[in-house]
C-alpha positions in Angstrom: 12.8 8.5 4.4 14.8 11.5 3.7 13.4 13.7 6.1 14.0 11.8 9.1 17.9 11.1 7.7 18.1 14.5 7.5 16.5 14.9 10.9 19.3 12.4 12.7 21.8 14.1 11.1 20.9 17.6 12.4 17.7 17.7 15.2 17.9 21.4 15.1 17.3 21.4 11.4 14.3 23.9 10.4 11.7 23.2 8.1 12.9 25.8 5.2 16.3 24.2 6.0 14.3 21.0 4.6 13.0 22.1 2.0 15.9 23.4 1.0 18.1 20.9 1.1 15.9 18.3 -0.3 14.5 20.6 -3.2 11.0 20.8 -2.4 8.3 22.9 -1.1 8.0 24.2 2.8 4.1 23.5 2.7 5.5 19.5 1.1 7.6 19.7 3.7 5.2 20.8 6.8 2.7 17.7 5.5 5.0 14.7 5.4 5.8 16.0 8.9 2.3 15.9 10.5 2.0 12.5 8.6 5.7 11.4 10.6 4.1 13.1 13.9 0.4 11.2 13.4 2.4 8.0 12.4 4.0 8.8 15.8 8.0 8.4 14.2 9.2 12.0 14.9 8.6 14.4 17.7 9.3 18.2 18.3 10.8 19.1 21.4 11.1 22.7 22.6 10.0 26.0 20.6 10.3 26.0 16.7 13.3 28.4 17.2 14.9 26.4 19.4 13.4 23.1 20.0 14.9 19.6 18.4 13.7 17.1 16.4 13.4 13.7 17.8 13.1 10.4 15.9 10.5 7.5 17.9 10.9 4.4 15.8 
């Protein structure tokens, strides 16, 4: 999935930073992630300013 290459290329990447970079929408964006974090394959560690992505599988 191309949000969690993205997200083991660069853990501090943001989610406009996403969005961005993979031409869609923040609010596509912010729902694939709950699906990731409810599927229990990605993780958010630390404030959304500063915190890290972190990949589970």
């Amino acid at each position: 999935m191309a949000i969690v290459d993205r997200m083991r290329q660069d853990p501090e990447i943001t989610i406009p930073e996403l969005a961005e970079r993979l031409g869609r929408s923040v609010s596509a964006i912010e729902k694939q992630i709950r699906q990731l974090k409810d599927e229990k394959l990605i993780n958010r560690v630390g404030s959304a300013k500063g915190g890290h992505w972190t990949i589970l599988e």
